[in-house]
N, C-alpha and C positions, 0 to 999 in steps of 0.2 A: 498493464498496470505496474509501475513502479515500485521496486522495495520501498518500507519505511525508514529511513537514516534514525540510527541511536544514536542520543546522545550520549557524551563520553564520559559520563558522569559512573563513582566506584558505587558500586551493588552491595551495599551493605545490608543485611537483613534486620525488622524492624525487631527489637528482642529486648524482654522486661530486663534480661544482666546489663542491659547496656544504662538503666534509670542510677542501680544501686553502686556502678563502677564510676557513673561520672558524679553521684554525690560524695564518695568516697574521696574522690580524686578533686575536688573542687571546691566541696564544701565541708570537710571531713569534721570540723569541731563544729558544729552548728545543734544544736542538743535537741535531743530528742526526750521529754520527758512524761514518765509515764508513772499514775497510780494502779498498783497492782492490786492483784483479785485477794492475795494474803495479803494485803496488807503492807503500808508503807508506797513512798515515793522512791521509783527509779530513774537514773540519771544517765545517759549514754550521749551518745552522737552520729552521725550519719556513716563516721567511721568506723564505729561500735556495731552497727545494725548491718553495715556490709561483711566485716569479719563474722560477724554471727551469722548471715547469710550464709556464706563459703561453710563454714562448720554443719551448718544443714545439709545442704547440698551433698558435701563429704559420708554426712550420717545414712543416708538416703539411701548413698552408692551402696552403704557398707550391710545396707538391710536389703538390698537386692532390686530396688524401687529403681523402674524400668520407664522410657520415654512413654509418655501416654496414659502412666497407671497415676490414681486419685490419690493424691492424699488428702483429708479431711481433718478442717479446723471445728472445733467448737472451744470459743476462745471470747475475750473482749476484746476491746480497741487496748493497745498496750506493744513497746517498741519489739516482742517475741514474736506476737503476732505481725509487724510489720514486716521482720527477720524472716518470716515465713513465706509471704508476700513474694521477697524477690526469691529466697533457698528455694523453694520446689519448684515455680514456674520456671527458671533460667538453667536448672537442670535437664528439662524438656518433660518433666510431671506435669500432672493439672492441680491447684490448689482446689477443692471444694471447701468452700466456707459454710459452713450447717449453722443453718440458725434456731439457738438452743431454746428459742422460744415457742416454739411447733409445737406441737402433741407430740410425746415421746414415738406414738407410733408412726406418723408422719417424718419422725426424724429416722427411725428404723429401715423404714420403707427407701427414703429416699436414700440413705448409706449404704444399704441393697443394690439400688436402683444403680449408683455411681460403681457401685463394686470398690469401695476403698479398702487402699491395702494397710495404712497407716492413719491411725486416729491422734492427733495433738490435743489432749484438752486442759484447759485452765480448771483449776483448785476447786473452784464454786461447783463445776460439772460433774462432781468424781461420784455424788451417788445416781446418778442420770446415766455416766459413764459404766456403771457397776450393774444396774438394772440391764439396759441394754446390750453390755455387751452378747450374752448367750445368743441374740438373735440377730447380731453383724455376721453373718455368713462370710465376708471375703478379709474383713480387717485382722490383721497377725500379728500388729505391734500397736502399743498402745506410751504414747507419752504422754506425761504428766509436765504441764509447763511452771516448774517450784522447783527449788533447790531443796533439797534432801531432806530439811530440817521441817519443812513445810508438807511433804510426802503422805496420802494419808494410806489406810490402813483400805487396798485393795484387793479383790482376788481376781487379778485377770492375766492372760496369759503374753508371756513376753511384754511386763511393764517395765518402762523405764522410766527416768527423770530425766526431765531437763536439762538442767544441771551436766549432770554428769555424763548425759551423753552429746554436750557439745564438746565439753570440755576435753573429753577422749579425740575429738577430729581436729585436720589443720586447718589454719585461717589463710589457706593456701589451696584455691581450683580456678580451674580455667574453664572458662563458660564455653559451654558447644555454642558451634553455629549450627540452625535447622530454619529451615523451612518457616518464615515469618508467619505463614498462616495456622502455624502446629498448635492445637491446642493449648492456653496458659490455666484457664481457672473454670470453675465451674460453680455458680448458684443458683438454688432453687426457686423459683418463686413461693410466694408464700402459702399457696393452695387452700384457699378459705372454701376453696369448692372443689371437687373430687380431687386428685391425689398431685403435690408440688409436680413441675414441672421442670429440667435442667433446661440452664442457658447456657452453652458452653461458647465461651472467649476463644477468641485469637490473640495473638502477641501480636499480631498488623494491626486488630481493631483497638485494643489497649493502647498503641501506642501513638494511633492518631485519635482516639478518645482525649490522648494526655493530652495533645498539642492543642486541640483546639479549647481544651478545658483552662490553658493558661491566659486565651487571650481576653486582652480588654474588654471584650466588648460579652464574655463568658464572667468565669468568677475571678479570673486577674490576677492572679495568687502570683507572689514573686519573694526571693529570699530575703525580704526585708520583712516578711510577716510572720506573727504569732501565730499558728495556726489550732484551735480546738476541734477533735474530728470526734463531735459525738454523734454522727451518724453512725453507725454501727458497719463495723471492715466483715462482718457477714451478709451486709445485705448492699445488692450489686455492687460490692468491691467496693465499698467505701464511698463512694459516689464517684471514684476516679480518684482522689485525694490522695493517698499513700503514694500514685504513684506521680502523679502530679508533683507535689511536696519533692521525692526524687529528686523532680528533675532537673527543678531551678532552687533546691537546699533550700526550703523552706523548715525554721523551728517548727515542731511538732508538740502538741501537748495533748495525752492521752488519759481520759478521766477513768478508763476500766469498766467496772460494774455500775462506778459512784456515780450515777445521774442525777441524781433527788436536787433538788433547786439549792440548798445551801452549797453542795458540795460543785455543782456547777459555778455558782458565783465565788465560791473561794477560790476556784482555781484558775476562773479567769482573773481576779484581781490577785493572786499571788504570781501567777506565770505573764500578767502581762497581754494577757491575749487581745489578738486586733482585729482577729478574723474568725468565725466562730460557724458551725455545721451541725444542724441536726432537724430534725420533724420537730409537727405543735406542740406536741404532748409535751416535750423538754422543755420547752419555752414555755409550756402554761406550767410547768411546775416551779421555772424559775419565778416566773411573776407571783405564784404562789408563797414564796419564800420573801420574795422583795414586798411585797402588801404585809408581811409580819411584821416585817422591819423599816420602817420607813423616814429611819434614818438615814438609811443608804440609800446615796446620790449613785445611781447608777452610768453619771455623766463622767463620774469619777475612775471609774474603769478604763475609759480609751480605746472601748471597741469599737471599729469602726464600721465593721461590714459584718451581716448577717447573714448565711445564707439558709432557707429554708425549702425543705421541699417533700415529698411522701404525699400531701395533703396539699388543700388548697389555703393559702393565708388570709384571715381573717381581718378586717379591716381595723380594728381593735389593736391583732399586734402589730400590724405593720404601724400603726401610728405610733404606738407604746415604744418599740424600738427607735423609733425617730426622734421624736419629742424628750420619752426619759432618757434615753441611751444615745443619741447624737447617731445614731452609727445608721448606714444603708442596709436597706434588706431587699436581698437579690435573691429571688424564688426563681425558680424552674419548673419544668413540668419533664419526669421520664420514667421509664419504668426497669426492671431488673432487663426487660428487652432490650433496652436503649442504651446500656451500659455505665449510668445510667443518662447522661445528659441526650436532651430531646431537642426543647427549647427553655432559652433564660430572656429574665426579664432583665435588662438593661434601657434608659431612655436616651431618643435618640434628639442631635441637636431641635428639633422641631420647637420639644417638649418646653426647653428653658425659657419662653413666655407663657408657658399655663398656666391658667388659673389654678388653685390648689384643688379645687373638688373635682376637677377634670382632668386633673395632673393625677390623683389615687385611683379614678377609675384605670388609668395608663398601669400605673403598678399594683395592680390588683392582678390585671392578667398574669397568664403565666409566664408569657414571653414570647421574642420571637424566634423563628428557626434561624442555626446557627450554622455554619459551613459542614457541608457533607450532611444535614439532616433533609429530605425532600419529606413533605409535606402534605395532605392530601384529604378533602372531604365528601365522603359519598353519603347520598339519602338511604334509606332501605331497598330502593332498584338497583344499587349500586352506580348511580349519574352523579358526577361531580358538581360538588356545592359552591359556587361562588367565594372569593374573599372581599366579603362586603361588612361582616364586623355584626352579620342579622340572622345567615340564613344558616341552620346548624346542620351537621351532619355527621357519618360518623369518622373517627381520626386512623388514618391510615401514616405510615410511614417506612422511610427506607434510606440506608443510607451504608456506611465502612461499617457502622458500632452498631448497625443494627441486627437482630436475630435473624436468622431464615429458616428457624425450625430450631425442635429440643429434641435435646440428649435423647438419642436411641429413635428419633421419631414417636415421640409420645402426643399423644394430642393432633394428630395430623400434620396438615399443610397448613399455618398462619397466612400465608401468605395471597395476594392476587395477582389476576392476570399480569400486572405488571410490576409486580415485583414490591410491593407495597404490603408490609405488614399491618394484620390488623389489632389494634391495642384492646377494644372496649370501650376506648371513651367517645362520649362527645361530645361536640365542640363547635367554637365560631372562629374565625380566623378573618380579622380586619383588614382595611386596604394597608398597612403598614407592614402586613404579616404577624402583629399578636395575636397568639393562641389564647383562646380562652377558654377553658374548662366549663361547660353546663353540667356534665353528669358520667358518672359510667352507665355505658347503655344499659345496666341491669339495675340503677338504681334509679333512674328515672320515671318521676312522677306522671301518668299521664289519666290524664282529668277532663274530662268532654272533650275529648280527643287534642285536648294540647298538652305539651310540655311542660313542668314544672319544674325548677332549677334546685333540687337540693343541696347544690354548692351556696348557692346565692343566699336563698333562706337561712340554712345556717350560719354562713359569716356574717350575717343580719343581725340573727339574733345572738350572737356574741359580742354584739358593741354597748347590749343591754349590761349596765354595769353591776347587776349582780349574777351574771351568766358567765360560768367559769368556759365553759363545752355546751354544743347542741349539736345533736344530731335529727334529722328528718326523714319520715319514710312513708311510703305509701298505704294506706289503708281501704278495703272495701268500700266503694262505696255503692249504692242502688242505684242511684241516678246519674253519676258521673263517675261512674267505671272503679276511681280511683279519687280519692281527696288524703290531704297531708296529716300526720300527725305528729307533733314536736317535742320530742325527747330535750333536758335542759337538765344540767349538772351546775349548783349554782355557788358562786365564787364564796371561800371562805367568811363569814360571820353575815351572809345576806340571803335571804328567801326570797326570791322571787315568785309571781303568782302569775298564772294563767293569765289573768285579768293585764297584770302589767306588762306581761313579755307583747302580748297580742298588742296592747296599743303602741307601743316601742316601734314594733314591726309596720301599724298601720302608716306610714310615713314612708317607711323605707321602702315596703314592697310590694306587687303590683296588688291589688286587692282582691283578687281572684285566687293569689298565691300564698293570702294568710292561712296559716293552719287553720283545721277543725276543733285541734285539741291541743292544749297544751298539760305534757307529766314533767313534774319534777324529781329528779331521780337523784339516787347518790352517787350515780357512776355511769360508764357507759362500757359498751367491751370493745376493743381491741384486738386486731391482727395482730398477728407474730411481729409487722414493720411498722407499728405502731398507728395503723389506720382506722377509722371506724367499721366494725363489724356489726355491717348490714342486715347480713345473713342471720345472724342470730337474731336481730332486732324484729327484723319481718316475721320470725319464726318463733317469737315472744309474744308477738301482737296480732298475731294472723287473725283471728275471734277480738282483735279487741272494736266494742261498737262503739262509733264516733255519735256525740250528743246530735250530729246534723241526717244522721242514717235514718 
């Protein structure tokens, strides 16, 4: 057998300093701005956030912060937390990004769990910060991301500022080279069921997550765009965006805390923005904001491209973006496994003769797989499911950005015989290869031994125009195992009844699959990543008896 001929190509290793050196070097004025957690607007540039980068980095050395050890943000989207992004990963640290929305103990547990040596937190976090310090066993410095004047009144050990302890290092380091596959970051999943879970990054997988995350036929982002990242840079690394943005100097505009629907639409129409990132929830509170006011032409904006993802898009706002807002909305489906992109919904030439109702089923799905994601559906035997677009099973995958286990081996082996991790959900995947989301295998309705789609049902009843949110779950039933019942949060100044949502639905969906029940509620709960919480639901209503039992 013959040796293999290398080609003569230079070995450079794949590394997050090399995103922050060529915005630096490229794109150096191109502004990065961001509302802070105190208060007011910040103004930098990409040559601002790499000098602030180097300054970390420097700070790190000087606290003894060693190749491989955690440091941990709890922070919001905002250009300090970007600065952190490239400072500790391109040092050869891990960033863990905590998400400050967990149960304090679950954030305990998993600060523990990572063993971090250094805590960053934003202004908002300092009595969360002050609580829990006592019970962070391995964390020894503690920074505060404020300038001095904003500093609030702590007791914990080795605090520092912001401020003052970049200001002390030079904007002067030279990034190692190591090992492409060396650790860069580290996030928890959100653990709605026994204890979060770490995903820990490579700087190889991040950085062919970016590449493919630029391409056309993914979310296409290029330095001609405004970019709004209200996805949250704790929950799987921003979706890819911070470093994406990097890579081809894309504007940045960072909202902070300020999510609430005006403050979302102010700052898309003060900054311009074209291109805009976040879950439903933020988008059901902008429309909630836009319905007060409806004076505003939201055409007026100039946004052009939507990206949505966490959840499944409801047919309501994919239209609503369309029609009020001009702009494309490009949903995905991935998880903190997936880094997080899986698959996106883009359409392919086929489409541009579709009929319009046939054309939304096409971008309803969630997408299809995108290079380096392989793809894969097994029944409960574990036999592969066909891609015929009917027959569902459960979603397997594998790929550069995908997990093959968590931090310390928690949780076992994800993984099968061939290398295919397993997510939870299920799914149908067409002859085109769109994925389509039916369910997480744990919230699936099954009713005289079939399936019921609690994705479908609810984006159903969300086209009902006084239905802000609906969530759907399964209820006892005597004679069929299981039948549905329909939780509805209903849009500002409108009541919706039982009576109306049900006939709404009889049209839309299969008639076996209208609920038993419909409650109208004032709210619904929420995950820490802004998802519905299931768990809670089924465990609010476990006794509840359907009028058909």
């Amino acid at each position: 057998m013959s040796e293999p001929l290398f080609g003569l190509m230079q070995d450079r290793p794949l590394l997050i300093s090399s995103l922050i050196e060529h915005a630096a070097r490229f794109h150096p004025r191109t502004e990065i701005v961001s509302r802070l957690p105190e208060g007011g607007t910040h103004r930098t540039d990409w040559l601002g956030v790499r000098n602030a980068a180097c300054r970390i980095a420097n700070a790190l050395q000087s606290l003894g912060i060693q190749r491989g050890e955690r440091v941990a943000t709890l922070a919001w989207n905002s250009w300090r937390h970007l600065a952190l992004y490239f400072g500790v990963s391109g040092t050869g640290a891990v960033l863990h990004t905590v998400n400050p929305r967990l149960f304090p103990e679950q954030i305990e547990y998993i600060a523990n769990h990572a063993e971090d040596r250094v805590l960053f937190f934003d202004v908002t976090f300092a009595p969360l910060v002050q609580k829990l310090a006592p019970k962070l066993k391995t964390v020894k410095t503690y920074v505060c991301m404020s300038s001095r004047e904003h500093m609030p009144a702590l007791d914990l050990p080795d605090l520092r500022c912001w401020d003052e302890l970049l200001a002390a290092q030079s904007e002067q380091y030279d990034w190692p080279d190591f090992d492409e596959r060396t650790a860069s970051s580290l996030c928890y999943t959100s653990g709605t069921t026994g204890n979060p879970k770490g995903v820990l990054y490579s700087h190889r997988s991040t950085m062919l997550h970016t590449l493919m995350e630029l391409a056309p036929d993914t979310f296409g982002i290029s330095s001609r765009e405004t970019v709004m990242l209200i996805v949250p840079m704790f929950h799987a690394n921003g979706w890819g965006t911070p470093y994406a943005a990097a890579m081809v100097g894309t504007r940045l505009v960072f909202p902070g805390p300020h999510m609430d629907g005006e403050s979302v639409y102010t700052l898309m129409k003060d900054e311009r923005v074209t291109f805009s990132q976040g879950v439903p929830t933020v988008w059901l509170m902008l429309f909630q904001y836009l319905d007060a006011h409806p004076e505003i032409d939201p055409r007026a904006l100039g946004v052009k491209m939507i990206g949505i993802g966490g959840a499944a898009v409801p047919r309501a706002m994919l239209e609503r973006f369309e029609k009020q807002f001009g702009a494309q909305v490009v949903q995905g489906w991935g998880m903190t496994e997936t880094s997080p992109i899986g698959v996106i919904s883009k359409l392919l030439p086929k489409h541009d003769s579709m009929a319009e109702d046939e054309l939304v089923k096409v971008k309803l799905k969630q997408g299809r797989g995108v290079w380096g994601v392989d793809l894969k559906l097994v029944d409960d035997m574990g036999e592969v499911q066909p891609w015929d677009g009917q027959s569902r099973g459960h979603l397997r995958v594998r790929g550069p950005w995908i997990a093959s286990g968590y931090f310390k081996g928690e949780g076992g082996s994800p993984m099968d015989d061939e290398g295919y991790f397993s997510t939870g959900d299920v799914a149908t995947i067409d002859t085109d290869g769109y994925l389509q989301l039916v369910d997480r295998a744990k919230d699936v309705i099954k009713s005289g031994g079939e399936w019921i789609s609690s994705i479908d049902v609810e984006n159903a009843a969300m086209g009902h125009p006084g239905v802000a949110e609906a969530a759907i779950i399964g209820v006892a039933h005597p004679k069929w195992q299981e039948r549905p019942l329909l939780l509805v949060v209903p849009r500002a100044g409108h009541q919706p009844t039982k009576e109306s949502v049900l006939d709404f639905l009889a049209s839309r969906i299969a008639k076996w699959w209208l609920p038993d029940d419909v409650i109208v509620v004032p709210e619904l709960p929420h995950t820490a990543t802004g998802k519905l919480l299931k768990t809670r639901l089924r465990e609010q209503y476990r006794d509840y008896r359907l009028p058909t039992a």
